[in-house]
C-alpha angles and dihedrals in degrees: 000000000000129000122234129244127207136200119203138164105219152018088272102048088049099053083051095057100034082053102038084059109276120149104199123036110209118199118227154126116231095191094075103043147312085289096026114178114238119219115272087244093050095052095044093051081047104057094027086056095058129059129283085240099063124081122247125193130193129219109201101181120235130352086215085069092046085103098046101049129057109267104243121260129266087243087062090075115048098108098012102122091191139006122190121183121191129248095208111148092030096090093114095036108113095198098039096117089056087048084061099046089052085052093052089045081057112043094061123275089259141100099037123239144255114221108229132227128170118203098219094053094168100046085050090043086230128157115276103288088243092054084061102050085049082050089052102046096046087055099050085242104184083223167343134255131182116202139160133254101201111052125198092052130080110265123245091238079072087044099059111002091162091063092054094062112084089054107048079044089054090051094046103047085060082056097253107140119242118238121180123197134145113123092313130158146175101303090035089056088057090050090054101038093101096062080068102224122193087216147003124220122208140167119157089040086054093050132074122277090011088275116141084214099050122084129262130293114204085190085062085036102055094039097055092040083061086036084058103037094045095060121109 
C-alpha cells in the first residue's frame, strides 16, 4: 500500500486533490520546470487552505538558480512538512554536494528535505543517481524522490525498476522515505509496486486530459489514490 502525492498550482487545485483522496499536497509550478518554484503567496493561501493535519511539500526549482533568484522567506516555512530543490546542470561539478549543504545552512533548518533524482540523470545533466542518495543520507533527508527531467515520456525508473533497487533500498534503510514521480499512472504504479514506496507523486496523470498544464481532475484524483492504496 502506498499513499499518493499531488502537485498542484493553487488553492483551488489543493482543496480538489485533499478531497478526491491525496495524502500529501506538493506545492509547484509546472510551468517553470519539473521542480518549478511556485510563487511565496501561492504557497502561503495553499497550505493555509488544508488542514493542519495534511502534509504540504514544497518544489523550489534548481539549486543551480538558487543565485539568481531571492531565498524564500522565513515566513515561507511555518506548516511546510518537506522542500526539495533539483541539481540539473551540476552533473560535472565536482562540490556540488557542499553548494547544497550551504543552501541548506542558509534557508532555515526547518522544514526538512527531500533528496532529489531524476531518472533520467543524463538527459537532466544531473549528478550520478547514487552520489545523491549519499548526498541525502549524509544530510538526514527525510526522504528520497525520484522524478523525471524530461516529462511526456516513460521514465527510466519503468524501463529498468530492478536496477533501481539497491539504491532506494540503500536510502531507505538509512530511514529516508521513498517517493516515486515521473509521468506515472495506474498501471505504472503496479510495475513499480515492488520497489515498496511510501508515495507516489503525480501531476499530469491528476490533471484532465492527461495534460501536466491542465487543472485537476478529482475523477483522475480519486481513481489513482485507490490505484496506490490497493497495491500489495
Amino acid at each position: 500500500m502506498a499513499g499518493l502525492l499531488v502537485s498542484v498550482r493553487s488553492v483551488h487545485e489543493a482543496l480538489a486533490a485533499y478531497q478526491a483522496g491525496a495524502q500529501v499536497i506538493d506545492v509547484k509550478e509546472p510551468a517553470r520546470g519539473p521542480l518549478g518554484r511556485a510563487d511565496n503567496l501561492v504557497v502561503r493561501a495553499v497550505r493555509d487552505s488544508l488542514p493542519d493535519a495534511v502534509p504540504v511539500s514544497l518544489a523550489l526549482g534548481e539549486l543551480k538558480e538558487a543565485d539568481i533568484t531571492p531565498p524564500p522567506p522565513n515566513s515561507l516555512w511555518p506548516g511546510i512538512h518537506w522542500r526539495k530543490i533539483g541539481f540539473s546542470g551540476l552533473g560535472q561539478e565536482p562540490h556540488w554536494a557542499t553548494r547544497w549543504t550551504g543552501l541548506r545552512a542558509a534557508w532555515n533548518t526547518e522544514p526538512r528535505w527531500i533528496g532529489v533524482i531524476y531518472a533520467d540523470w543524463q538527459a537532466a545533466e544531473s549528478p550520478h543517481p547514487d552520489e545523491i542518495v549519499d548526498a541525502a543520507i549524509a544530510a538526514g533527508c527525510a526522504g528520497l524522490l525520484v522524478d523525471t527531467w524530461t516529462k511526456g515520456q516513460p521514465s527510466p525508473l519503468v524501463k529498468d525498476p530492478a536496477g533501481w533497487l539497491g539504491r532506494l533500498n540503500r536510502a531507505r534503510q538509512a530511514g529516508l522515505l521513498i517517493v516515486l514521480a515521473g509521468s506515472l499512472d495506474e498501471r505504472a504504479f503496479q510495475e513499480l509496486a515492488f520497489l515498496q514506496p511510501n508515495f507516489f507523486a503525480v501531476r499530469g496523470a491528476a490533471c484532465r486530459l492527461g495534460e501536466r498544464g491542465s487543472d485537476i481532475d478529482p475523477e483522475r484524483v480519486r481513481s489513482l489514490a485507490a490505484a496506490a492504496s490497493g497495491l500489495q
